[in-house]
SEPAFI-533181 format. One line per 4 residues: their letters; for each residue y, z, x of C-alpha. Coordinates in nm, 3 decimals, decimal comma, padded with zeros to 5 digits, always signed. Example, Ala and Ser with C-alpha at 12.3 -4.5 7.8 and 13.67 -1.06 7.14 Angstrom:
residues 2
as) -00,450/+00,780/+01,230  -00,106/+00,714/+01,367
***
This chain:
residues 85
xxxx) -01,903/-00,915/-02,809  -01,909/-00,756/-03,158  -02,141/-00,509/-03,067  -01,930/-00,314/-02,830
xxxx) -01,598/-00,168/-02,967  -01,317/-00,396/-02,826  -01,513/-00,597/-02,625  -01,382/-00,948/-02,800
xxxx) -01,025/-00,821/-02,752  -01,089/-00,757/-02,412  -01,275/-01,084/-02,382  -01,028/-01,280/-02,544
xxxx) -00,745/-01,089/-02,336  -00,893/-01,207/-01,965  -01,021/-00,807/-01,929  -01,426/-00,921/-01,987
xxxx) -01,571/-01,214/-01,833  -01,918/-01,364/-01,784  -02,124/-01,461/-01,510  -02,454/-01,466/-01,367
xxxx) -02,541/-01,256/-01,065  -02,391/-01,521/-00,814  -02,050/-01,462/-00,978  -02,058/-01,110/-00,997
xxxx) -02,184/-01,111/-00,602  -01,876/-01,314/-00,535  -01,607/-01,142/-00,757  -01,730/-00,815/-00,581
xxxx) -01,717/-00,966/-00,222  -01,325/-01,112/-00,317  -01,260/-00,827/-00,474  -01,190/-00,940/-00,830
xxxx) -01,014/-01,205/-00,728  -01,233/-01,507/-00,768  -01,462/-01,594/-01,072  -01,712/-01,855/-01,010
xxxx) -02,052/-02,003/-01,002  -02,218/-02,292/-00,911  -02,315/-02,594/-01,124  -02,702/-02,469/-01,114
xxxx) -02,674/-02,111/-01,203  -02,398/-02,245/-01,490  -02,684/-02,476/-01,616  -02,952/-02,185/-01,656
xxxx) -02,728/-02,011/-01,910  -02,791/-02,293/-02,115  -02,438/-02,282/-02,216  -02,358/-02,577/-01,978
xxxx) -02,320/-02,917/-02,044  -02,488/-03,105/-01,739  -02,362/-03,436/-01,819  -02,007/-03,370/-01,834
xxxx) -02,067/-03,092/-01,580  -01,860/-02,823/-01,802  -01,934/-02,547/-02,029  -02,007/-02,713/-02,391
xxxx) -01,743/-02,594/-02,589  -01,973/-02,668/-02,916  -02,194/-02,437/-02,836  -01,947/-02,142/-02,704
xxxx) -01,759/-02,190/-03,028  -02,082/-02,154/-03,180  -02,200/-01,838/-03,056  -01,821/-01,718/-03,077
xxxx) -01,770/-01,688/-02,686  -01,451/-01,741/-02,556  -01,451/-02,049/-02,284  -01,195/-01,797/-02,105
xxxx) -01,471/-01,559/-02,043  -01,674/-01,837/-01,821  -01,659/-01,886/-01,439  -01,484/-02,187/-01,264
xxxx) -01,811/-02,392/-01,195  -01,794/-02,557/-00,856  -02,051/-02,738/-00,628  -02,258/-02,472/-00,397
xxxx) -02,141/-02,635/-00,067  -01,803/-02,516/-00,144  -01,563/-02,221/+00,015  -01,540/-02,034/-00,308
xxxx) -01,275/-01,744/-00,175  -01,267/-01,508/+00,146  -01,332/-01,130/+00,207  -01,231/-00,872/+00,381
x) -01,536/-00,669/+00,600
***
């Protein structure tokens, strides 16, 4: 985020947001109109708390990440949005 010339801003302005490839698979099939992942791809960024099941706000703060940049997590069995084919 500091590396990249307004990247923060954007971040911090809802205009950059994070994900692993699940939630960029379904932000592109919804097109841009959900972002989410699933509690076990949330966990492997190992910026998840999986006790409390949410993103560890300690450790975001930490590495200066805003929690607005992080996907809804939800459980895999749900309906996470619709598309269009």
């Amino acid at each position: 985020l500091d590396n990249v010339e307004g990247a923060r801003e954007d971040a911090e302005a809802g205009k950059l947001l994070f994900g692993t490839v699940d939630t960029w698979l379904v932000w592109k099939m919804t097109q841009g109109r959900v972002h989410v992942t699933d509690y076990t791809n949330a966990s492997r960024t190992m910026l998840f708390n999986i006790n409390d099941l949410c993103w560890d706000q300690k450790l975001l703060d930490e590495m200066g990440i805003p929690a607005s940049m992080m996907p809804e997590v939800k459980r895999s069995s749900e309906i996470y949005g619709k598309t269009n084919i």
